[in-house]
N, C-alpha and C positions, 0 to 999 in steps of 0.2 A: 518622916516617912511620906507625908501628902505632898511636901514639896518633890519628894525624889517620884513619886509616881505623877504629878504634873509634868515635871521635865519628861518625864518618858510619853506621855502622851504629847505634848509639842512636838517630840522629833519625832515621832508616826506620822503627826500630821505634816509635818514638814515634809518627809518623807513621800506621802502619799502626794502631795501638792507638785513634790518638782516632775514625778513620774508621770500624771495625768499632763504637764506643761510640755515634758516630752513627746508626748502621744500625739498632741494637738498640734505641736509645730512642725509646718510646710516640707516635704521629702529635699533635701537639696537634689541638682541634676546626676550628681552620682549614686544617692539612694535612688534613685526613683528607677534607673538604669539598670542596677543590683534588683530590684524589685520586680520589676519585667522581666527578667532578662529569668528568675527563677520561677516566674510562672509558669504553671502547664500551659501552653500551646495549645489552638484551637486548629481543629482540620484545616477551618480557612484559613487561620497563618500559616499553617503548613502547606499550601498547594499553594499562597504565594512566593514561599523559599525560593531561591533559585536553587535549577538541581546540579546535582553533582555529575560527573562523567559515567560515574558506575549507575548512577542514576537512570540515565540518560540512555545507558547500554543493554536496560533489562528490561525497556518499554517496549512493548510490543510492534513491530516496525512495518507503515500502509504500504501499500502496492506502488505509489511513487517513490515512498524511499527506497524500495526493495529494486527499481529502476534506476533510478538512480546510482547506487552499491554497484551495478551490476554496467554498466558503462551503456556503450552504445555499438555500434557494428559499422562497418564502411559505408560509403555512401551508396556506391551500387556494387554491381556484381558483373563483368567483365562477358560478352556474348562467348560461349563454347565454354566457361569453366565453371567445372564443380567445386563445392564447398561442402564440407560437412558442419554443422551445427548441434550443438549440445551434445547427450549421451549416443553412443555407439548402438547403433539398430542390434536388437537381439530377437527379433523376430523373424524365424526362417525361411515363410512364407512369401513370396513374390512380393512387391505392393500390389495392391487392387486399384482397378480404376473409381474415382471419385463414386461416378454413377452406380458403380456394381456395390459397394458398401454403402451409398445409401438407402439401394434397393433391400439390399439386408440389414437396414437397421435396428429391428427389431432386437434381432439377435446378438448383433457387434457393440448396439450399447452401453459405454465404460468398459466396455473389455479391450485390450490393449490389440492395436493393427496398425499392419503398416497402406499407405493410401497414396496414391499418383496422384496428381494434376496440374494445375496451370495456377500460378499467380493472376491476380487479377492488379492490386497494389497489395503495397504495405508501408508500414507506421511510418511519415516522412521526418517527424521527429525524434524518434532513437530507433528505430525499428524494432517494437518491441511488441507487432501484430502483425498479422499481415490476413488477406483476403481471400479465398478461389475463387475461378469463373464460376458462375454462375451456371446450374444445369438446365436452367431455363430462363430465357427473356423473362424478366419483371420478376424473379427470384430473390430472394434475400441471398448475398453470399456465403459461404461456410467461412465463419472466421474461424484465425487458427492463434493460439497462443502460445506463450512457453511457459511448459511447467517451472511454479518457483522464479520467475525470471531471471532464470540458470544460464539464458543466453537470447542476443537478440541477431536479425537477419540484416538484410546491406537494407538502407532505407528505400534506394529505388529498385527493387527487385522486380515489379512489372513484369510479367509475359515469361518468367522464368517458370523451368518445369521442376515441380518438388515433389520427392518421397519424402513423407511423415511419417513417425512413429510417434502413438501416443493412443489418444480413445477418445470419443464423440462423447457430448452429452448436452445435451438440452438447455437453451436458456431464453430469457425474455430481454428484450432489449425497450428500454424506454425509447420515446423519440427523440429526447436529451441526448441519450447513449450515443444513438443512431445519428444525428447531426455533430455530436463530437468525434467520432470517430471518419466522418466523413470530413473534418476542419482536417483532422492529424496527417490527413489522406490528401490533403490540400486538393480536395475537390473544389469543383467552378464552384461560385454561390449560388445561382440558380438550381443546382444540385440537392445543394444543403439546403434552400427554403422549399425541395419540391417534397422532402423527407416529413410524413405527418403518419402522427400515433405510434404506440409500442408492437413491438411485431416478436413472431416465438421462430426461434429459430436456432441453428444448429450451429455449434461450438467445436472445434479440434483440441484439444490439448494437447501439444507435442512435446517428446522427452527427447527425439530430435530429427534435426530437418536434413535433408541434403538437397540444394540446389544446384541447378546448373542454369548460367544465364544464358539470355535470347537474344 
C-alpha cells in the first residue's frame, strides 16, 4: 500500500513538473501570432487599421472634398450668353438691386431673395465663389457661395451681370481667409500683402445663379 501511494505521488509530481515546463517555455512565432491576433484591440490599434471602403463612405465629408465631388464649371462665360446655375428660382419677385437689399437688411436677413448685380471676380481655381462690386470704394465685397456645393460658376466670370437666389447672412472673415481667397482670385501680390486683420462682412448664399457674360 505505501509503495502504491508513493508511485502515485511521483506521477503528481511529474505531472505537475512537465506543466509548469510548459508554461515557462518561449511562445514559438505562431503562438505568439494566435496570441495577438485574440487580444482585445486597443482604440489606438484601432484608428491605426487601415479603413475599409464602407468605412471610408460614412465619414463625415470637409468642404474640399464636397468640391472636389462636385467638379468644376468652364473657364469663362462667353460676352451676351446666359447660363443658369444650380436650382431653378422659385421666387416670384423681380431680383432687387444689390444696393436696395442691403438697404433692407435688416429685414431680408436668411430669408430667401432673389438679387441683381455685377461680378467683380470669381474662384480662378474651380469656381466655387465668386465676388460683387463693391457698393462703395474701399468696401469689403459681398461674397456669394453655393449652397452644398451643388454647383460651381465659369472661373472668369468678371463683369458678368447675376441674378441670385438664396439669403444673406453675416460672417467674419480672418485675414488668412481674406488673403486666400484673394491668391484663388489670382490677385497681383501687392493686393494680397496690402490685406491686414479680420473684417465682418456679408455672405450670399445661392441655391442659384444665372449669368449673363460681359
Amino acid at each position: 500500500m505505501k509503495r502504491l501511494s508513493a508511485l502515485l505521488l511521483l506521477l503528481a509530481l511529474l505531472f505537475v513538473g512537465c506543466e509548469a515546463k510548459k508554461a515557462n517555455e518561449p511562445k514559438t512565432e505562431g503562438t505568439e501570432e494566435k496570441a495577438k491576433a485574440d487580444e482585445p484591440k486597443t482604440d489606438e490599434a484601432k484608428a491605426d487599421e487601415p479603413k475599409t471602403d464602407e468605412a471610408k463612405a460614412d465619414e463625415p465629408k470637409t468642404d474640399e472634398a464636397k468640391a472636389e465631388e462636385a467638379g468644376e464649371a468652364s473657364d469663362a462665360l462667353a460676352a451676351g450668353v446666359t447660363q443658369h446655375y444650380g436650382a431653378a428660382f422659385d421666387v416670384a419677385d423681380e431680383p432687387m438691386a444689390l444696393a436696395d437689399a442691403v438697404a433692407k437688411l435688416d429685414e431680408l436677413l436668411e430669408k430667401k431673395v432673389k438679387v441683381a448685380s455685377k461680378v467683380k471676380t470669381s474662384c480662378r481655381k474651380k469656381g466655387c465663389w465668386m465676388q460683387l462690386e463693391p457698393l462703395a470704394e474701399g468696401q469689403e465685397p459681398v461674397r456669394v457661395t453655393f449652397k452644398d456645393y451643388g454647383f460651381f460658376v465659369p472661373k472668369h466670370a468678371d463683369g458678368a451681370s447675376a441674378i441670385m437666389e438664396g439669403s444673406f447672412v453675416r460672417e467674419t472673415l480672418s485675414e488668412n481667409q481674406r488673403k486666400h481667397h484673394a491668391e484663388e482670385a489670382k490677385a497681383p501680390q501687392e493686393e494680397i500683402d496690402a490685406i491686414k486683420g479680420d473684417v465682418e462682412t456679408l455672405k450670399f448664399e445661392a441655391t442659384g445663379v444665372e449669368l449673363t457674360g460681359a
